[in-house]
C-alpha positions as CSV (number, residue, x, y, z in Angstrom):
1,X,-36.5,28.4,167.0
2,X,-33.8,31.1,166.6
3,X,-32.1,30.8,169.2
4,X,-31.7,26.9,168.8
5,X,-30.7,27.6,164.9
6,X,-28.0,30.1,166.5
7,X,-26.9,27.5,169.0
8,X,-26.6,24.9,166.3
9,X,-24.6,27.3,163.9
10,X,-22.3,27.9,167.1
11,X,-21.9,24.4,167.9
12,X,-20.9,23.3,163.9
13,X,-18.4,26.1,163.6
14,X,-16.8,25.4,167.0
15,X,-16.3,21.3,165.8
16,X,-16.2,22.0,161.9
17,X,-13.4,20.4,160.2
18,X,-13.1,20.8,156.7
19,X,-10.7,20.2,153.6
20,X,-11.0,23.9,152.5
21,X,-12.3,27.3,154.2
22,X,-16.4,27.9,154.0
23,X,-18.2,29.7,151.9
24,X,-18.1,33.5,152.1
25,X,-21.7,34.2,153.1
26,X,-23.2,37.1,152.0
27,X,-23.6,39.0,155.4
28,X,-20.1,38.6,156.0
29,X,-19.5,40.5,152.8
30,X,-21.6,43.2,154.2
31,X,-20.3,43.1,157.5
32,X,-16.3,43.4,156.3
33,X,-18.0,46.5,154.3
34,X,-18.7,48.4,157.4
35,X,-15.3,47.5,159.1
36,X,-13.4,48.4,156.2
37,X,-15.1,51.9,156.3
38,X,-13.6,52.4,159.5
39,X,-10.4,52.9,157.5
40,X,-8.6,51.5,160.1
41,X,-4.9,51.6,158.0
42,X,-5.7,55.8,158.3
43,X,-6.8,56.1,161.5
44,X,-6.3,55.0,165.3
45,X,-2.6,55.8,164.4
46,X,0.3,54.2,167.2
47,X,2.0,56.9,169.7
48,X,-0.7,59.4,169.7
49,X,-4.0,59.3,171.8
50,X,-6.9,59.1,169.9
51,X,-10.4,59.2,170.3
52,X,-11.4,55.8,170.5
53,X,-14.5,55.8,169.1
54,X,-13.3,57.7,165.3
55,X,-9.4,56.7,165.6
56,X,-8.8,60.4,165.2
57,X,-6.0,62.1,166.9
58,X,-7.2,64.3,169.6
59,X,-3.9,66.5,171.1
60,X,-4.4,65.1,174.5
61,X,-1.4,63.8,175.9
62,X,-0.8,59.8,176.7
63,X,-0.1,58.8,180.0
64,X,2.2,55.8,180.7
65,X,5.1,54.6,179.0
66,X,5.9,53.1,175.8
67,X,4.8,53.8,172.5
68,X,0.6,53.6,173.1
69,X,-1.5,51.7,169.9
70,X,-4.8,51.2,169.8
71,X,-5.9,47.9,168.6
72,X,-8.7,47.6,171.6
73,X,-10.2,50.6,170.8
74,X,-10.6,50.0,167.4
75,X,-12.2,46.9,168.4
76,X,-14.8,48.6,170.7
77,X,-15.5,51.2,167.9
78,X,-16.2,48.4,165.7
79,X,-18.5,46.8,167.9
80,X,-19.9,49.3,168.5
81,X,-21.3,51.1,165.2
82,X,-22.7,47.0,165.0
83,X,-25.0,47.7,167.7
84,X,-22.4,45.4,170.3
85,X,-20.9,45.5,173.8
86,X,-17.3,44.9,174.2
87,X,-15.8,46.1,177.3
88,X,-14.9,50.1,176.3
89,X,-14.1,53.4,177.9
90,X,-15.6,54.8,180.1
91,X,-16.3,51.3,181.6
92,X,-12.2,51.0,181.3
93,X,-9.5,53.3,180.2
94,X,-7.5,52.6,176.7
95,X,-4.3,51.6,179.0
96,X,-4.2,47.7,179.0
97,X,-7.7,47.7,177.8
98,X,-6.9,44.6,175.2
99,X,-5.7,42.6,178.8
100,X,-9.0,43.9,180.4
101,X,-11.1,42.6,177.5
102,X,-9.2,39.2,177.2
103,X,-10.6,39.0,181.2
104,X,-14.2,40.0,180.3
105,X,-15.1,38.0,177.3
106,X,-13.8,35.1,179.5
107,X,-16.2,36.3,182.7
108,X,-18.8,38.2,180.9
109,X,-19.0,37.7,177.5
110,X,-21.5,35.0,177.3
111,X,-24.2,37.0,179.2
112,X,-23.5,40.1,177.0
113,X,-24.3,37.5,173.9
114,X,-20.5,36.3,173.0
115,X,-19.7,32.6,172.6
116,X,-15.9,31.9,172.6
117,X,-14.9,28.9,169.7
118,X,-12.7,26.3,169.7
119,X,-9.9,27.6,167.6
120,X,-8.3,29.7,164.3
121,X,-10.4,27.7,161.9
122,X,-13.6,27.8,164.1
123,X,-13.2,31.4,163.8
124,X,-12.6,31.7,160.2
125,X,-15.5,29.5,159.4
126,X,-17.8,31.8,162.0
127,X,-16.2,34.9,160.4
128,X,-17.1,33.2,156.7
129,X,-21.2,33.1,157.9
130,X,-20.8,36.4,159.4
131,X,-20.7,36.6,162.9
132,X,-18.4,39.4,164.7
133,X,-15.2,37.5,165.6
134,X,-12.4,38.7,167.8
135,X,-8.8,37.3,168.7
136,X,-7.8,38.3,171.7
137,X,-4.1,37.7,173.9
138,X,-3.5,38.4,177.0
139,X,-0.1,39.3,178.3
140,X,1.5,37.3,180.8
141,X,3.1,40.9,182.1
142,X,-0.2,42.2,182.9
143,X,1.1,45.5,183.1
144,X,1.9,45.4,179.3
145,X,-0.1,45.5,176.5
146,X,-2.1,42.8,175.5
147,X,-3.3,42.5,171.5
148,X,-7.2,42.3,169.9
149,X,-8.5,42.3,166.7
150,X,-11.2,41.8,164.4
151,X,-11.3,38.0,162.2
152,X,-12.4,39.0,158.8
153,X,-14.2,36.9,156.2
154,X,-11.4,35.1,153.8
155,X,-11.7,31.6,151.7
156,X,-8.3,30.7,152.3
157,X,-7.4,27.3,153.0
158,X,-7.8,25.7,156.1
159,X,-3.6,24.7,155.3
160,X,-3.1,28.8,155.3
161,X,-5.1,29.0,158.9
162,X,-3.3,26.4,160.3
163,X,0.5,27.6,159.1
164,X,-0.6,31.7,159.7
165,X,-4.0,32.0,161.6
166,X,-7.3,33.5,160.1
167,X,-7.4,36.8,158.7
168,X,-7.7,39.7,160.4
169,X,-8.2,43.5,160.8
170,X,-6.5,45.5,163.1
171,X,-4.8,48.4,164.6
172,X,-1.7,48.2,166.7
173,X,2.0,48.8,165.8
174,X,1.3,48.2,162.1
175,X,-2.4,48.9,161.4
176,X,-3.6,46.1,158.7
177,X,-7.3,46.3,156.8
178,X,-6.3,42.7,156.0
179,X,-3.6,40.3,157.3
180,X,-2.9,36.8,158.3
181,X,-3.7,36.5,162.2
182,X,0.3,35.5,162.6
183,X,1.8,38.7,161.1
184,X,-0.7,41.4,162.9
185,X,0.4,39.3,166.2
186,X,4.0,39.6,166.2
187,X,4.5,41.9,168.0
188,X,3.6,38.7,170.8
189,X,5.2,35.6,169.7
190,X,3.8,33.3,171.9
191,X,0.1,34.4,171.1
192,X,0.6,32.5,167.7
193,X,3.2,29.9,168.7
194,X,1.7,28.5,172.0
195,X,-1.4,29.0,170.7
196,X,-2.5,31.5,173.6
197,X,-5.1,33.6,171.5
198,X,-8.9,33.1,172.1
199,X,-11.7,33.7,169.6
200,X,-15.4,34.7,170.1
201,X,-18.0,35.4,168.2
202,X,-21.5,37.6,168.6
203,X,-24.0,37.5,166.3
204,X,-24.8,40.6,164.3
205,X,-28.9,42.3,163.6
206,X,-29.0,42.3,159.7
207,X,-30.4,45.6,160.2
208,X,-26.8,46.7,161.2
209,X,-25.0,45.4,157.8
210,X,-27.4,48.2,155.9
211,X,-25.8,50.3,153.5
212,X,-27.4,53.5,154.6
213,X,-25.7,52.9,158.2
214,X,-22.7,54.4,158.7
């Protein structure tokens, strides 16, 4: 019976269409909690290698070129202090990683429990109920960077997703604990203009959203 309650959330969120945004449930306010303890706007800083999974600098050198952020690691941390899989080091380096998890939510994801939705407000919505929601962009130059991030719960309107995107949290060039999906992403106009982001969502244990887990 769960699992065909969970299908049935999935399937009204990915065909929901609605005059205002849902109801903030009250997992999602638990679950923004534990992301927004990540202090993302103070850690996983741009042009210095990190360690992915705290977002603290670490003195190793970056290799590559350009000036290195870390919106995909952030991501993975994320997921996984939730008790989630999203393809992370060591499985793949931090280079390009946001391009290499565009291409394994779209092969893997929905064995490893993610279930990609049908657009911004279909991810606001799942957000609102508390599911785990990414936005992910893959770059057409696959040997630049790509751009993830984390859809968090928000009653704007469903006007305000449709002009700017749900909201998100990210890191990147400009790391944001809360901003419309259109201004974390413009660093990659087309994401946002040619509609070229994908969403997904995994479900998250209850156990996870505890206070006493940190």
């Amino acid at each position: 019976m769960r699992h065909v309650l969970k299908y049935l959330l999935l399937w009204l969120m990915c065909h929901a269409i609605a005059a205002t945004a849902a109801e903030v449930a009250p997992a999602a306010v638990r679950l923004a909690t534990r992301i927004d303890a990540l202090d993302v706007e103070h850690h996983w800083p741009a042009g210095v290698h990190v360690n992915w999974e705290t977002g603290e600098p670490d003195g190793r050198q970056e290799s590559g070129e350009g000036k290195h952020t870390h919106c995909s690691a952030f991501v993975a941390a994320a997921a996984k202090r939730l008790g989630l899989y999203i393809l992370r080091p060591p499985q793949h380096g931090q280079i390009l990683l946001a391009n290499a998890q565009y291409d394994w939510l779209a092969a893997e994801g929905q064995r490893q429990g993610w279930h990609e939705l049908q657009d911004a407000s279909a991810a606001q919505h799942a957000a609102n109920l508390g599911y785990f929601v990414v936005a992910t962009y893959k770059n057409r130059h696959e040997q630049k960077p790509g751009h993830i991030a984390i859809v968090r719960p928000s009653d704007k309107s469903e006007q305000s997703i449709r002009a700017e995107g749900p909201q998100i949290t990210q890191a990147g060039g400009k790391n944001h604990r809360s901003a419309a999906l259109r201004v974390g992403f413009s660093g990659h106009p087309d994401a946002w203009n040619k509609a070229e982001v994908r969403y997904y969502a995994h479900d998250v244990d209850p156990i996870q959203l505890s206070e006493n887990r940190r």
